[in-house]
MDAnalysis code that builds the backbone (N, CA, C; Angstrom):
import MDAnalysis as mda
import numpy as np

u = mda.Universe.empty(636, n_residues=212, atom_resindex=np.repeat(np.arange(212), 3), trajectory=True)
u.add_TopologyAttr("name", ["N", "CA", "C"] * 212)
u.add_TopologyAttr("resid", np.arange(1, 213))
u.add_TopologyAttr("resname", ["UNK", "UNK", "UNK", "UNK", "UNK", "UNK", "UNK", "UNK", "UNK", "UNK", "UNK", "UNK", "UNK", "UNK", "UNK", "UNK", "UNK", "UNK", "UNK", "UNK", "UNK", "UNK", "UNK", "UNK", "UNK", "UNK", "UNK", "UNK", "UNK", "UNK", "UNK", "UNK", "UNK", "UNK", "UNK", "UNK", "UNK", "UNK", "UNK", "UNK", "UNK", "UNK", "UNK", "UNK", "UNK", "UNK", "UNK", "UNK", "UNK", "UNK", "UNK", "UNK", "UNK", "UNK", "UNK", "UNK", "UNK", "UNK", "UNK", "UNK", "UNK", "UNK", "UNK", "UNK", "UNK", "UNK", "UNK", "UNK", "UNK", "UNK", "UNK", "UNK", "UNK", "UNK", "UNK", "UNK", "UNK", "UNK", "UNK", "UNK", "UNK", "UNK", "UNK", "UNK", "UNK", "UNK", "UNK", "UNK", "UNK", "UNK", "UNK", "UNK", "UNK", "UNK", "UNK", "UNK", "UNK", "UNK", "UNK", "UNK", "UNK", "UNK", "UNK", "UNK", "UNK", "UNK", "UNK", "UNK", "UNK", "UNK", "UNK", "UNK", "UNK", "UNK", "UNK", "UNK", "UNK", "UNK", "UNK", "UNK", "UNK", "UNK", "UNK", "UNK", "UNK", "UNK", "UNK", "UNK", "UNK", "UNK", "UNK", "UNK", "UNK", "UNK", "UNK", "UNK", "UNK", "UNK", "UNK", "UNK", "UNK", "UNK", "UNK", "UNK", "UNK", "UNK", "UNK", "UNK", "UNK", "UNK", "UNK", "UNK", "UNK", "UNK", "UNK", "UNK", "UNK", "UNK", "UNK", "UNK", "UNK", "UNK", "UNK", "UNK", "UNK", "UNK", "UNK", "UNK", "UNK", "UNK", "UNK", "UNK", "UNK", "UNK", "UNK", "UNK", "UNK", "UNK", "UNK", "UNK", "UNK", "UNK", "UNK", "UNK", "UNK", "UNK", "UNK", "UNK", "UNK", "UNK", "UNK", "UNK", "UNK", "UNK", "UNK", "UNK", "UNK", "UNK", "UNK", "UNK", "UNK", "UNK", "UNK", "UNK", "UNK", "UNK", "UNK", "UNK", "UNK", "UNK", "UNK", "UNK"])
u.atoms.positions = np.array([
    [-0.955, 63.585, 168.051],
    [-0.673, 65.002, 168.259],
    [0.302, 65.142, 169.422],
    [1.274, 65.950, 169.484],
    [2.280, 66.401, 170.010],
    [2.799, 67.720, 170.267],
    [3.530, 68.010, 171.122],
    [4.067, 69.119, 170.555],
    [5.835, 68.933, 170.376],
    [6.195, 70.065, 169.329],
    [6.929, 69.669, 168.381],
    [8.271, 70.299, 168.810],
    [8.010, 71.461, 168.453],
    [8.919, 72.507, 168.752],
    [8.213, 73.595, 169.440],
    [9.068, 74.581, 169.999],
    [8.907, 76.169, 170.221],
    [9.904, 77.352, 169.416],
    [9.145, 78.395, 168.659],
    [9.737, 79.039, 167.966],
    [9.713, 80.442, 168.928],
    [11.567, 81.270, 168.631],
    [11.747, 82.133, 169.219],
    [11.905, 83.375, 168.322],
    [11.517, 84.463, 168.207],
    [11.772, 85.681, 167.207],
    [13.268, 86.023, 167.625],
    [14.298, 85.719, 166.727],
    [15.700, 86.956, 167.341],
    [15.165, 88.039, 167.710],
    [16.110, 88.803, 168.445],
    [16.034, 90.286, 168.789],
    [17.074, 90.932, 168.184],
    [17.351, 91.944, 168.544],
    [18.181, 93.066, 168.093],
    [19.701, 92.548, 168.097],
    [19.793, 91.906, 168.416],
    [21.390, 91.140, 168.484],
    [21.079, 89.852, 167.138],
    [20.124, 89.626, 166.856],
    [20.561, 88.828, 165.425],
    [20.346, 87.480, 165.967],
    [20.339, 86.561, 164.871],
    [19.742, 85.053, 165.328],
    [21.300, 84.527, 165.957],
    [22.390, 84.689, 165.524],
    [23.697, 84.389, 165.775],
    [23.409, 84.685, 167.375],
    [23.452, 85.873, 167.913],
    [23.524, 86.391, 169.455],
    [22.417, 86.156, 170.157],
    [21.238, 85.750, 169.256],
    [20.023, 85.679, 170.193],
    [20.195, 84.021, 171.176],
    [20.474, 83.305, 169.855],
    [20.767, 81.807, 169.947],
    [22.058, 81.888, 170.746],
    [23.023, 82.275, 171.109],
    [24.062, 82.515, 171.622],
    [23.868, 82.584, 173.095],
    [23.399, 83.737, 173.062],
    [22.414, 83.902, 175.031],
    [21.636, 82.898, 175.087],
    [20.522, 82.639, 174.562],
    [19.560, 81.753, 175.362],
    [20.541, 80.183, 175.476],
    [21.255, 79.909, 174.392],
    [22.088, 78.967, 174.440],
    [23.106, 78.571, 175.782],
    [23.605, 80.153, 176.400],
    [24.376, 80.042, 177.011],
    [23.739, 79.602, 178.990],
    [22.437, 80.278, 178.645],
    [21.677, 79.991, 180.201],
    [21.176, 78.383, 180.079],
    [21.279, 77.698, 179.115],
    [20.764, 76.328, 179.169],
    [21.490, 75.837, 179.327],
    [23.251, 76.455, 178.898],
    [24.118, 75.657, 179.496],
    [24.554, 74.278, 177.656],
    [23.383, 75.050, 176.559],
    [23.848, 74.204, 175.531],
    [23.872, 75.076, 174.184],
    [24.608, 74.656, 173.374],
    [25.257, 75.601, 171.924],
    [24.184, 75.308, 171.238],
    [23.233, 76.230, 170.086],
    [22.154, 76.119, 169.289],
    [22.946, 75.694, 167.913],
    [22.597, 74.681, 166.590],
    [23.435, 74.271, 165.366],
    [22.694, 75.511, 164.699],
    [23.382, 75.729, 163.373],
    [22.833, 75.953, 162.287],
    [21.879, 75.296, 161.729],
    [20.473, 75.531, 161.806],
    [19.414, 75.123, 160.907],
    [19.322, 74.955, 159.461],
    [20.160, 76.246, 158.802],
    [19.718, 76.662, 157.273],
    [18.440, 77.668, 156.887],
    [18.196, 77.663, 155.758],
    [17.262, 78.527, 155.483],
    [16.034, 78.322, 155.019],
    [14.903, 79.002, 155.606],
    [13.670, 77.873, 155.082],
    [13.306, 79.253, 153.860],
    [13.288, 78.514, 152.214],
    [13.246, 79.232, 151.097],
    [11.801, 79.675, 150.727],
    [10.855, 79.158, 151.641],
    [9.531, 79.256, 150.753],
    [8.890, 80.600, 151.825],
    [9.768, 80.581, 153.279],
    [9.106, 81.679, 154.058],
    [10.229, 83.340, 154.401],
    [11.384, 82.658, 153.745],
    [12.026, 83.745, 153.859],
    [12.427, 83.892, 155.033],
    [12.714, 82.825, 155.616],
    [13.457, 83.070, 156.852],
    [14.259, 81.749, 157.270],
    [15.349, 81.849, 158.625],
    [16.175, 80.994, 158.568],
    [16.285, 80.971, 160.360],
    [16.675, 79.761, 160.353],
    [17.218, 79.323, 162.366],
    [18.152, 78.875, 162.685],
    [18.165, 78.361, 163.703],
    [19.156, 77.938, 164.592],
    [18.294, 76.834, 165.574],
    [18.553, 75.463, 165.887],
    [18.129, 74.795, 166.633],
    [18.501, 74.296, 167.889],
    [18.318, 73.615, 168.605],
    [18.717, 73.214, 169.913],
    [17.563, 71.957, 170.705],
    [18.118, 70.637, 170.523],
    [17.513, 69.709, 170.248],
    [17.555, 69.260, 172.300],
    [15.940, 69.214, 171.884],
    [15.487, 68.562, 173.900],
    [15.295, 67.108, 173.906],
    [15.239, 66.957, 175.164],
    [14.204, 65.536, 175.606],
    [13.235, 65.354, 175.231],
    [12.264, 64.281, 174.851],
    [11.107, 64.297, 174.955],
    [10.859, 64.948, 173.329],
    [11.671, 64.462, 172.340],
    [11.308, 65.051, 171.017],
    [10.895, 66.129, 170.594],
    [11.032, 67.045, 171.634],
    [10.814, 68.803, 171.287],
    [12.485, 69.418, 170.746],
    [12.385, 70.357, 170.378],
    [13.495, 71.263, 170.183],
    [12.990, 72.621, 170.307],
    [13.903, 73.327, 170.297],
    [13.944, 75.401, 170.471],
    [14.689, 75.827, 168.926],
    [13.664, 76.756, 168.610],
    [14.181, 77.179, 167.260],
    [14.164, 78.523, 167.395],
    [15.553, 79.460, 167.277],
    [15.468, 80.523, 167.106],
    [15.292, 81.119, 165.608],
    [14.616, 81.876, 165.427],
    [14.595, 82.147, 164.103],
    [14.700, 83.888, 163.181],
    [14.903, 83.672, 162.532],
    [15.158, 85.353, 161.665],
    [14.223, 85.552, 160.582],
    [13.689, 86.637, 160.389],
    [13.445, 86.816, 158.848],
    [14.926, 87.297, 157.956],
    [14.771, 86.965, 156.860],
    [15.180, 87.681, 155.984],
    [14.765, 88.844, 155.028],
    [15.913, 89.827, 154.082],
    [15.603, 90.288, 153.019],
    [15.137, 89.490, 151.866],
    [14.023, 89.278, 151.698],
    [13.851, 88.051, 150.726],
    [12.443, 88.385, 150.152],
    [11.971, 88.493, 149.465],
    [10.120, 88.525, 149.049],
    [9.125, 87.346, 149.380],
    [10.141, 86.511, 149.813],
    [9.098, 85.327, 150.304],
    [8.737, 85.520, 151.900],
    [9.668, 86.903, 152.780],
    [9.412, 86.769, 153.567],
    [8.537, 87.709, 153.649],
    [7.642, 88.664, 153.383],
    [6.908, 89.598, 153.052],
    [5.504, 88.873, 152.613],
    [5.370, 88.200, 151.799],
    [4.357, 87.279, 151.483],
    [3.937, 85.775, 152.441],
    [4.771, 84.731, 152.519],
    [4.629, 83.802, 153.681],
    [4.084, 84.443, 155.534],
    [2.827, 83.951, 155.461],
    [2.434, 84.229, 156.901],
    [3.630, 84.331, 158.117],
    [4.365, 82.598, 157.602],
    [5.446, 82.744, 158.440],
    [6.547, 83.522, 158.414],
    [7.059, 84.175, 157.446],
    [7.875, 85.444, 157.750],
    [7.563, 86.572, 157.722],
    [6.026, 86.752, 157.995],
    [5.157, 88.028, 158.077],
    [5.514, 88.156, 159.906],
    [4.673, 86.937, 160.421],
    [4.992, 86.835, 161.940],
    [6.235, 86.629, 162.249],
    [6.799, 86.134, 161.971],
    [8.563, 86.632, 162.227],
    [9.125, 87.745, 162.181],
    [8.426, 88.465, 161.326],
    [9.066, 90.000, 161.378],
    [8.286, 91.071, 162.358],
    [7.543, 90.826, 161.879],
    [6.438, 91.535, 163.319],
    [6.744, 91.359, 164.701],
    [7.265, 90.042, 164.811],
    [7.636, 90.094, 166.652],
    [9.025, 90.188, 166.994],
    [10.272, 90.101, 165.746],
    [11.418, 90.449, 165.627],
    [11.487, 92.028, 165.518],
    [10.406, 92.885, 165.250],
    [10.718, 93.968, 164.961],
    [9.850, 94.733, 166.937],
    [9.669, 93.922, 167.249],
    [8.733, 94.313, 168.728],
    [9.973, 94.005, 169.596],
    [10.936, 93.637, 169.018],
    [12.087, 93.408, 170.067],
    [12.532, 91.917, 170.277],
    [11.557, 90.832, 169.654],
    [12.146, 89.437, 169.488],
    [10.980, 89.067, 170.525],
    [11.502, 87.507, 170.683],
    [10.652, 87.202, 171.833],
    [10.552, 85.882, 171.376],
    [9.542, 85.014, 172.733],
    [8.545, 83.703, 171.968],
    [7.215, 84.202, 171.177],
    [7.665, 83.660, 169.630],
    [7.000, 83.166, 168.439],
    [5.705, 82.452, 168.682],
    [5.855, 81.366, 169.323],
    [4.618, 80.414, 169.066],
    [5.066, 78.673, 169.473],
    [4.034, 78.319, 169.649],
    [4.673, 76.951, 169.976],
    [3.688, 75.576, 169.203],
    [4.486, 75.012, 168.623],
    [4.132, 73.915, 167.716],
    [3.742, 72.518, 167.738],
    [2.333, 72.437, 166.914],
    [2.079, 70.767, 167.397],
    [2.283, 70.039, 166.109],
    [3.102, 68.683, 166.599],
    [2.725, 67.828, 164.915],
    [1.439, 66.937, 164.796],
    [1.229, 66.837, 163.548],
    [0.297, 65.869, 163.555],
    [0.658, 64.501, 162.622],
    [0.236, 63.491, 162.524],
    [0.343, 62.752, 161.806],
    [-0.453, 62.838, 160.323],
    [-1.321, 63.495, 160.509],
    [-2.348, 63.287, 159.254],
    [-3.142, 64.744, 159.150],
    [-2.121, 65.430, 158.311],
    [-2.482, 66.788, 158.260],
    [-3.989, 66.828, 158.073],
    [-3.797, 66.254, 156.502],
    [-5.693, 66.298, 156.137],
    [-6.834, 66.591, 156.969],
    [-6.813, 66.291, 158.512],
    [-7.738, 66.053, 159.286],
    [-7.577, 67.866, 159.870],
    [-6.373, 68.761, 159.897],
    [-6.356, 69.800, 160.144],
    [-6.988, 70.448, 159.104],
    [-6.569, 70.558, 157.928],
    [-7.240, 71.060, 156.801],
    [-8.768, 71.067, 156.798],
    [-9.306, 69.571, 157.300],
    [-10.595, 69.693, 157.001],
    [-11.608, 70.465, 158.079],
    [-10.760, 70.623, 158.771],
    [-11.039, 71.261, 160.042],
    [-11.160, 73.109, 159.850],
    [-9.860, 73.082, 159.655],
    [-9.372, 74.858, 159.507],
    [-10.047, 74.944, 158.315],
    [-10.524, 74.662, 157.556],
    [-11.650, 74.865, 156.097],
    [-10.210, 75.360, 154.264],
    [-8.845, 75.141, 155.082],
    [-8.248, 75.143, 153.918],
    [-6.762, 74.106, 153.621],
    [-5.997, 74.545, 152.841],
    [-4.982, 73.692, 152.973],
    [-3.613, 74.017, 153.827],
    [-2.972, 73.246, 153.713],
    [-1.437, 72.800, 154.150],
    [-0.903, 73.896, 153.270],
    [0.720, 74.321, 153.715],
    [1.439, 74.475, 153.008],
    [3.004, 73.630, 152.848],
    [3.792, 73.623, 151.633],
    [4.590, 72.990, 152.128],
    [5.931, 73.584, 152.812],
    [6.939, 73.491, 153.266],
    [8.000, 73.768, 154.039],
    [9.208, 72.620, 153.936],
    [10.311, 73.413, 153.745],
    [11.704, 72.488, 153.855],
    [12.952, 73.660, 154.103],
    [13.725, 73.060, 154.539],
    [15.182, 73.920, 154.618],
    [16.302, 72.980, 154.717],
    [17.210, 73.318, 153.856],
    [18.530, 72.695, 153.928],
    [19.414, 72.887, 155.502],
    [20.190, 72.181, 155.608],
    [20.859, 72.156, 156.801],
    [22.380, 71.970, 156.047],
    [23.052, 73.093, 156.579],
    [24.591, 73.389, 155.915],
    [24.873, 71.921, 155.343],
    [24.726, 70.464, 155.807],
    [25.461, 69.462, 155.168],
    [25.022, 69.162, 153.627],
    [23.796, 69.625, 153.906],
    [23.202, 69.293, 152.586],
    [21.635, 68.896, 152.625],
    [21.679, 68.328, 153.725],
    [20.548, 67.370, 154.090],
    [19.433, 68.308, 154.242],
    [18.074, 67.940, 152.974],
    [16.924, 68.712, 153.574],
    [15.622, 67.951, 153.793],
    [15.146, 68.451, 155.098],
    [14.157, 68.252, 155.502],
    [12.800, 69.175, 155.190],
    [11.866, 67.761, 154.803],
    [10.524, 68.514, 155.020],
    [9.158, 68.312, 155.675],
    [8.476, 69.259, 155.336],
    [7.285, 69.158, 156.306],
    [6.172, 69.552, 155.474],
    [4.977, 69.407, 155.713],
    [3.691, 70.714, 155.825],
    [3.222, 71.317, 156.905],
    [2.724, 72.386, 156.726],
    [2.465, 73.277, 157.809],
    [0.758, 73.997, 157.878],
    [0.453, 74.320, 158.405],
    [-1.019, 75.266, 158.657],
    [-1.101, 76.054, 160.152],
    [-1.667, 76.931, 159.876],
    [-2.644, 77.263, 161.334],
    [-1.687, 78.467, 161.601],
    [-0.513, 79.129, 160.470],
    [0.529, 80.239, 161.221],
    [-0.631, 81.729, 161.243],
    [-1.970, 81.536, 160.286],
    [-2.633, 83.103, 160.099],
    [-2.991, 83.044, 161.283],
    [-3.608, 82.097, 162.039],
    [-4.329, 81.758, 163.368],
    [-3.514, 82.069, 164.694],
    [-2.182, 81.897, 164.180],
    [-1.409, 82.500, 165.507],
    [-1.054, 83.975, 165.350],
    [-1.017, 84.238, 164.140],
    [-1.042, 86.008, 164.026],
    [-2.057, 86.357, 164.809],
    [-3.489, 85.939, 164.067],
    [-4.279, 86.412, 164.885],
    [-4.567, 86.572, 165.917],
    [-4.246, 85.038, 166.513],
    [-4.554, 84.816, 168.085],
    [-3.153, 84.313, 168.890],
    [-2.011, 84.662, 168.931],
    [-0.965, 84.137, 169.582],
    [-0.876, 83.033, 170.772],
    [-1.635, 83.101, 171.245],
    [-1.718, 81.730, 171.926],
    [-1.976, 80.269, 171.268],
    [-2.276, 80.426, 170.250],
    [-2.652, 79.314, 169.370],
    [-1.685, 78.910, 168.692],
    [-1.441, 77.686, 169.025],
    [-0.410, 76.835, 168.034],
    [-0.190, 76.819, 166.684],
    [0.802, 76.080, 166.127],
    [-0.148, 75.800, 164.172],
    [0.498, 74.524, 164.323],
    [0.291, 74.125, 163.409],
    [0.312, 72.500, 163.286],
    [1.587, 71.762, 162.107],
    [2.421, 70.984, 162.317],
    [3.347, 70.151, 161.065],
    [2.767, 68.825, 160.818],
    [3.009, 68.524, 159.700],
    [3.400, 66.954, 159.493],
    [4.646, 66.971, 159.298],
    [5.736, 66.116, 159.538],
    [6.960, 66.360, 159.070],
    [6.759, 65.073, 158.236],
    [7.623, 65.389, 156.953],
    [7.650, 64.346, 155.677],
    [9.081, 63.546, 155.927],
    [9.908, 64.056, 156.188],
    [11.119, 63.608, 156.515],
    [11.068, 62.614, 157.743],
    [12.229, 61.343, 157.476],
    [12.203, 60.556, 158.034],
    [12.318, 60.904, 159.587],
    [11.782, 60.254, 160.314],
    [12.048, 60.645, 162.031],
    [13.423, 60.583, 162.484],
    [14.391, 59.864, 161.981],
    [15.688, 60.348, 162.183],
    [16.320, 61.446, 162.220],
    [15.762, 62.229, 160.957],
    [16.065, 63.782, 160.691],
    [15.626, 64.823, 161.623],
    [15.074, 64.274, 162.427],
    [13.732, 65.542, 163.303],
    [14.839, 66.410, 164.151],
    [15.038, 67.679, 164.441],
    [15.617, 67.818, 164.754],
    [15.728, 68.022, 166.643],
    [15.125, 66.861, 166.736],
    [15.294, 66.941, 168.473],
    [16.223, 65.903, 168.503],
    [17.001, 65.251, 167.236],
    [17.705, 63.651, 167.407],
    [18.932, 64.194, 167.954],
    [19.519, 63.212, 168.618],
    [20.666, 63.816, 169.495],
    [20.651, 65.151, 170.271],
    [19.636, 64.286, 171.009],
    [19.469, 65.876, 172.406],
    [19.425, 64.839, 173.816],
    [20.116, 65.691, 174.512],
    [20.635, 65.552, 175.815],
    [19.500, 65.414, 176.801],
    [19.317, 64.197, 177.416],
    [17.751, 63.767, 177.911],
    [17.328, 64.546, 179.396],
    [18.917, 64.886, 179.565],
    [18.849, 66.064, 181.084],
    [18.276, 67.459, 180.771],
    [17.960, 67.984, 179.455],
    [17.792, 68.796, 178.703],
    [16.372, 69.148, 178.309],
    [15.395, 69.478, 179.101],
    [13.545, 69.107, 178.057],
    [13.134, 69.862, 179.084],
    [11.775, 70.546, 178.222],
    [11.153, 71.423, 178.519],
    [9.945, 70.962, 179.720],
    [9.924, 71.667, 180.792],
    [9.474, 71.426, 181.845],
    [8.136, 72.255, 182.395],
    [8.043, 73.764, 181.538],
    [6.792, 74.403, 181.638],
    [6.467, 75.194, 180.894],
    [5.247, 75.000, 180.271],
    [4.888, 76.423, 179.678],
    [4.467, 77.754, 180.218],
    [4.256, 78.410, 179.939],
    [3.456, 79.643, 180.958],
    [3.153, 80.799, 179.321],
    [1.611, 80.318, 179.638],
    [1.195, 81.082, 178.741],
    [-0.260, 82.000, 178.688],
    [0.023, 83.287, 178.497],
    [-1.410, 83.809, 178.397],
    [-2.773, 83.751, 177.698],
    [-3.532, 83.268, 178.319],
    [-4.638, 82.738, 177.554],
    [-5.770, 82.590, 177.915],
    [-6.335, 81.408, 177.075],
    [-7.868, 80.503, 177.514],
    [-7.458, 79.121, 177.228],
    [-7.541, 77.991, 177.730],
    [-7.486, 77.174, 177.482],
    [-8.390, 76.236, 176.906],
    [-9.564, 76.992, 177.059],
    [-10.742, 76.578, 176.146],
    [-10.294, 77.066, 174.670],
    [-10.455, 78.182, 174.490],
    [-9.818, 78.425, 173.088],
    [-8.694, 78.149, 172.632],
    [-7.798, 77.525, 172.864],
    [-6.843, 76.779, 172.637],
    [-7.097, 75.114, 172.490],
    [-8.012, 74.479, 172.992],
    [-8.688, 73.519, 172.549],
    [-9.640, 73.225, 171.391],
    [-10.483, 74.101, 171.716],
    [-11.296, 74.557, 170.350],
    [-10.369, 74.776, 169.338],
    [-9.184, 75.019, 169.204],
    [-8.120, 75.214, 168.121],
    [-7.764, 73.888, 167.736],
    [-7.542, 73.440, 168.566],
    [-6.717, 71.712, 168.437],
    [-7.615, 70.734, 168.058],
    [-8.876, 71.026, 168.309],
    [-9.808, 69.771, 168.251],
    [-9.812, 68.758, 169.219],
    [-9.190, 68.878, 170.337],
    [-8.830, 68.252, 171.282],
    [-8.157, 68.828, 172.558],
    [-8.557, 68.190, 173.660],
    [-7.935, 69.103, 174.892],
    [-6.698, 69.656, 174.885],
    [-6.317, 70.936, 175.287],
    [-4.699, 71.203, 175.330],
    [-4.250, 70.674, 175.996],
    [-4.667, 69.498, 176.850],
    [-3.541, 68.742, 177.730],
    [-2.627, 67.462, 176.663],
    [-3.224, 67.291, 175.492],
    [-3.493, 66.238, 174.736],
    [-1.744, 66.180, 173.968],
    [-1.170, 67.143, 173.438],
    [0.040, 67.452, 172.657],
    [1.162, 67.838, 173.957],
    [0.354, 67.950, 174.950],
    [1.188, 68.803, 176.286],
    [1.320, 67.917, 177.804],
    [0.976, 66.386, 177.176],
    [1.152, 65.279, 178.652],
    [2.144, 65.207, 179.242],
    [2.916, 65.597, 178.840],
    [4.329, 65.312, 179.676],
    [5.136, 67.072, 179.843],
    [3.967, 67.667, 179.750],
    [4.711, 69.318, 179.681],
    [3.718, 69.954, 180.914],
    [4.190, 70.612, 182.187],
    [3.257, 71.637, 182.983],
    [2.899, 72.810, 182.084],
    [1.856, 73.426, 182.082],
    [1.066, 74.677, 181.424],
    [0.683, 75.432, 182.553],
    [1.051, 76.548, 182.993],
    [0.328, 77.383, 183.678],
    [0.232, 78.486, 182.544],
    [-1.498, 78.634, 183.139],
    [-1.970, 79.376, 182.151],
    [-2.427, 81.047, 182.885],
    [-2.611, 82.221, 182.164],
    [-2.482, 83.546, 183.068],
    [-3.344, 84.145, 182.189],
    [-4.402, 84.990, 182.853],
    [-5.339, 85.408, 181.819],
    [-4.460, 87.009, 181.089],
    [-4.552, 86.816, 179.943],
    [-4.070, 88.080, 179.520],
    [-4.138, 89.540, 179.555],
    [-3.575, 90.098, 179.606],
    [-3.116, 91.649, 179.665],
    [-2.287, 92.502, 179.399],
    [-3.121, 92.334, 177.670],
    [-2.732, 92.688, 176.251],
    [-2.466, 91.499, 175.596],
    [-0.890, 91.350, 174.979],
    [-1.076, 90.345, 173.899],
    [-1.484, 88.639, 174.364],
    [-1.937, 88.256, 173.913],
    [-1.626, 86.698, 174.321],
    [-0.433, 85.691, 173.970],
    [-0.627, 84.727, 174.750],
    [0.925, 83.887, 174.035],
    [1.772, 83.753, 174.921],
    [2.825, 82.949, 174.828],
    [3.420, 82.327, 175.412],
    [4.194, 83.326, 176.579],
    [4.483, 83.693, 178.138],
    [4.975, 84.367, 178.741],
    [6.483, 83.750, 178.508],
    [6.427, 82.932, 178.804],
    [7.679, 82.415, 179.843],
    [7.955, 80.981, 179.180],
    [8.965, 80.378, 179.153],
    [9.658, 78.749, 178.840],
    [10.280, 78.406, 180.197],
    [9.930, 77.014, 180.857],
    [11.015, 76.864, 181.581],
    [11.558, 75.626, 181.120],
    [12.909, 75.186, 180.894],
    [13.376, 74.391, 180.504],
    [14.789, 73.509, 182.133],
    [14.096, 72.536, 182.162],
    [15.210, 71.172, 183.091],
    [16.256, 71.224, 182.696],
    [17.140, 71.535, 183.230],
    [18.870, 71.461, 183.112],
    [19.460, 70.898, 183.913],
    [20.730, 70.527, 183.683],
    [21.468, 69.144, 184.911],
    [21.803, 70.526, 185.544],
    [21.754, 71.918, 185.393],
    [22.040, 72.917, 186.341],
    [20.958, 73.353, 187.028],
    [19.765, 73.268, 186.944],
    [18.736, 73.311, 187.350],
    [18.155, 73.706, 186.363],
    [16.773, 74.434, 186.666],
    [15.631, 74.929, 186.330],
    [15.761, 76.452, 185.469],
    [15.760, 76.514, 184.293],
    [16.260, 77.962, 183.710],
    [14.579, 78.406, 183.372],
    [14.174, 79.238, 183.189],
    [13.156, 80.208, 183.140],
    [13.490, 81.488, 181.790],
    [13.239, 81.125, 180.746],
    [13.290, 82.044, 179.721],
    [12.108, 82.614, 178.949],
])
């Protein structure tokens, strides 16, 4: 267990401008992701140290995004003005989440403009609707070459979380301590007041310390 990525809702400026700004305070350009077809929505990436990446992401006009949990919560916090989404753990052996969360995986892939598509399974996105501090979980099926933290700049990796919460219930989620996916990441944690979930990103830059 790991953590994987962090997902960002565009705001009112669109995944193009959202990815554009946050791109520009890190000091690095976000690629074209492509479109993920089964949730109705599409990103932009930006590949870290330490095998994480930043995914900005959009819903689309699409019916899959209306139905898929994940472009249900994409639109819901894109329509609150954007923001941090949620933040992601992989696992190696989904099954063991499934048997856990009492249902299944779903699957997930998106092309990337060259052609090349990657996939995954996914769970645990109703659980972050519900409870935003709570992760959801991948297997990625695609070879580890493809991941998209490959070719990221090692001066470049995420340095803190800051998130509102419990950290007990965030364990109880994982099946395992939240320090466990998060060893090489600081967590300050803030008891909430109102939504829960992620406050703040700080991400290591050869310019310093950015805070988003």
């Amino acid at each position: 267990m790991r953590l994987d990525h962090l997902s960002y809702a565009a705001g009112p400026d669109g995944l193009a401008g959202t990815a554009a700004r946050i791109g520009a305070l890190l000091g690095r350009e976000f690629v074209d992701g492509g479109v993920h077809p089964r949730f109705g929505t599409r990103n932009m990436t930006l590949p870290m140290g330490g095998g994480t990446y930043l995914e900005v992401v959009e819903v689309l006009d699409h019916p899959a995004s209306d139905k898929a949990p994940f472009g249900q919560a994409v639109r819901a916090r894109s329509a609150a003005g954007g923001g941090w989404l949620g933040w992601v753990v992989a696992v190696d052996d989904i099954a063991t989440v499934e048997e856990r969360l009492g249902r299944g995986a779903v699957n997930g892939n998106r092309h990337r403009p060259d052609g090349t598509e990657l996939r995954w399974k996914q769970i645990g996105v109703n659980g972050l609707i519900a409870d935003p501090q709570l992760p959801f979980f991948v297997q990625w099926e695609s070879p580890a070459e493809l991941h998209p933290s490959t070719g990221a700049d090692p001066e470049v990796f995420l340095a803190c979380l800051e998130i509102a919460g419990d950290p007990h219930r965030v364990s109880e989620w994982l099946g395992e301590t939240v320090e466990a996916p998060l060893e090489d990441v600081k967590v300050e944690w803030a008891a909430p007041h109102g939504t829960p979930g992620i406050i703040a990103v700080q991400v290591q830059t050869p310019a310093g310390l950015v805070r988003i």
